[in-house]
C-alpha positions in Angstrom: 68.4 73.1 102.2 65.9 70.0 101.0 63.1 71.1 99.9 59.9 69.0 100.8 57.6 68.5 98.2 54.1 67.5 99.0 53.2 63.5 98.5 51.7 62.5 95.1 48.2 60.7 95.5 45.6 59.9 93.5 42.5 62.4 92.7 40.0 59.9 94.4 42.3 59.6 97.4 42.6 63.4 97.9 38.9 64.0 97.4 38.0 61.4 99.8 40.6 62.7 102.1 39.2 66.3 101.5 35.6 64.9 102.7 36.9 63.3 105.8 38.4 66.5 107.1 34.9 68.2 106.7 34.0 65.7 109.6 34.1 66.9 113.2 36.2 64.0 114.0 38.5 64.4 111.9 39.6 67.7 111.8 42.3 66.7 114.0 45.6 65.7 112.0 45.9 63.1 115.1 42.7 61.6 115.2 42.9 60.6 111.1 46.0 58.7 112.0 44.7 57.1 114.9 41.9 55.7 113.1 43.9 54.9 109.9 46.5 53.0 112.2 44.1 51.3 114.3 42.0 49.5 110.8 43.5 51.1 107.6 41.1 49.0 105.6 38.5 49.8 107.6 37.1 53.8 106.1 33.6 53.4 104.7 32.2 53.5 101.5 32.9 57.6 100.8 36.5 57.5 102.1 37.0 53.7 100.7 39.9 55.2 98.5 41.9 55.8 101.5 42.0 51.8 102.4 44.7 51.7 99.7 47.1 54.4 101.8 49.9 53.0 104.0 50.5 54.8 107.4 53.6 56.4 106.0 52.1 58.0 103.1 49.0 59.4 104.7 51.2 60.9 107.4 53.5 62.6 104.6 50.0 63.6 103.1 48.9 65.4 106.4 52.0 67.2 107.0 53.8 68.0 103.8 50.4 68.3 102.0 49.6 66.7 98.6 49.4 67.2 94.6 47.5 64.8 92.1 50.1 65.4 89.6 50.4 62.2 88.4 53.2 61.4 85.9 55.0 58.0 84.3 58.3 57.1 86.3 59.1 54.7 84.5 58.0 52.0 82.0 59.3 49.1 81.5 59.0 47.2 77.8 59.3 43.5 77.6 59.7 41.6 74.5 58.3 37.9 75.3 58.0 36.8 72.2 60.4 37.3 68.2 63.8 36.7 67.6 65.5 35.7 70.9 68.4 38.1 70.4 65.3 40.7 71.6 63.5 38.5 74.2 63.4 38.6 77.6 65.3 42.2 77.7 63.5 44.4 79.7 63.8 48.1 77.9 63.0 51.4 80.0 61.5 54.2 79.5 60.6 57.3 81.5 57.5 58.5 79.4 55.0 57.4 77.3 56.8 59.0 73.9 59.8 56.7 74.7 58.0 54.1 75.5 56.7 54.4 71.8 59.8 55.1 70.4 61.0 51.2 71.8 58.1 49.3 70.6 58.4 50.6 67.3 61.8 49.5 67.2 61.1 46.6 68.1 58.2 45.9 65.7 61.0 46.4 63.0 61.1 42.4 63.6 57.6 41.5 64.7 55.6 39.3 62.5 54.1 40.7 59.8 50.8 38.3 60.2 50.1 37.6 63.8 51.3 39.4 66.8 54.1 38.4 69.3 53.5 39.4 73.0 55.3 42.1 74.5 55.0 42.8 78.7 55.0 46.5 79.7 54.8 48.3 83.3 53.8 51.0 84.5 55.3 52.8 87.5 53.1 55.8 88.1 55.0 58.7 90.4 52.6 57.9 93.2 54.1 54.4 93.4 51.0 52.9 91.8 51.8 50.3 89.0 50.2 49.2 85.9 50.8 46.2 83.4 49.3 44.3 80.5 50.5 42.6 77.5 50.7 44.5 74.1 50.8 42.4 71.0 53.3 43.6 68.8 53.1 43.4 65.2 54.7 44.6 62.3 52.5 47.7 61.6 53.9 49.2 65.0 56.7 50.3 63.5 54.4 53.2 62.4 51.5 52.8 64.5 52.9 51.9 68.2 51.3 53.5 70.5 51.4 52.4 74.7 49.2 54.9 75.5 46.4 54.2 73.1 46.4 51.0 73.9 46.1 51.0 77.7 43.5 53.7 77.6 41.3 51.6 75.1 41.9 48.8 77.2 40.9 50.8 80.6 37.8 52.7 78.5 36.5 49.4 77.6 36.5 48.2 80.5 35.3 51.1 82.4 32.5 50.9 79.7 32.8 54.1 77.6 34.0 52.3 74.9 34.2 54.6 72.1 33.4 51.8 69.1 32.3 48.2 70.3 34.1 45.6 68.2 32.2 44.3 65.3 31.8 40.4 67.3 30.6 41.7 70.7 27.0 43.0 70.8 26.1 45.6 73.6 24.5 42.8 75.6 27.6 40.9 75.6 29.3 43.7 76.3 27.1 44.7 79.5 28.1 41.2 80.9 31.9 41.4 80.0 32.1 44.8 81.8 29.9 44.0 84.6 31.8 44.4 87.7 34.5 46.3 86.7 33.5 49.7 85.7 34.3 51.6 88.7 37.5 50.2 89.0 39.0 51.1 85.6 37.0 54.6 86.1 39.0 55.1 88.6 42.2 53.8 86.9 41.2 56.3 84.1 41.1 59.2 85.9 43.5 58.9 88.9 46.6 57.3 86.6 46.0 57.0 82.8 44.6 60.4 81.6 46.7 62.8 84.2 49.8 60.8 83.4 49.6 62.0 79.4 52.6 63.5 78.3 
């Protein structure tokens, strides 16, 4: 017998999936579907994370129930730059210490002044993907780190940057984050942080 496991969302999807049910029109399993399948971009600013939700997942949601368990499916390392015997070869791995584990192999060869770019994503277990550019050098081999470097990434954007570079003032700062601190908040806490291994 197949056992059903509930659907993976995100925590801002379930809370604002939790918040809907509180209203009277919506305590019907039926009537969230109905409105989801008539606009599902159309939930207001409280339930906004459920604009992202396809039919199909919200109706798995609603009857199988749901976990915010988020974990790393799979990464996926690309070396775009370096010897061309190790470009353009996608590598995988299945978790962050692995993906570690490949770019400090691979910085065995990087450049030991400079960087040379590296492509990485993410495929979160909730189907949500995530990728940037690492640039590899040759102190990776000890210090290479994927997950350090997409959470400073996400905390500098989200603006809880825990040391401002030296060249960027706070006021500069305020206007290079401006706009997109909810967003990587959000990344933070629904993928980045649960997904640690």
């Amino acid at each position: 017998m197949t056992k059903i496991r509930p659907e993976i969302i995100k925590k801002s999807q379930a809370a604002a999936l939790e918040a809907l049910r509180l209203l009277p029109e919506f305590t019907n399993v039926c009537n969230i579907l109905d409105a989801h399948a008539t606009d599902p971009q159309g939930w207001g600013a409280e339930y906004s994370a459920l604009n992202h939700m396809d039919y199909q997942q919200l109706f798995r949601v609603l009857k199988y129930g749901y976990s915010t368990d988020i974990k790393v499916e799979r990464i996926t390392i690309t070396r775009g730059e370096g010897p061309i015997e190790e470009c353009d070869k996608p590598r995988t791995a299945t978790n962050w210490v692995e993906a570690n584990r490949i770019l400090k192999g691979m910085a065995r060869t990087a450049p030991q002044k400079g960087y040379d770019k590296t492509d990485f994503t993410i495929l979160f277990t909730n189907g949500a993907i995530y990728a940037g550019t690492y640039n590899l050098t040759f102190n990776d081999r000890i210090e290479g780190d994927l997950y350090k470097h997409v959470t400073d990434h996400c905390e500098f954007y989200a603006g809880v940057c825990k040391r401002l570079p030296a060249h960027i003032k706070p006021e500069q700062y305020q206007q290079i984050i401006e706009g997109s601190t909810l967003t990587y908040l959000l990344l933070l806490h629904d993928l980045i942080y649960p997904s640690a291994d």
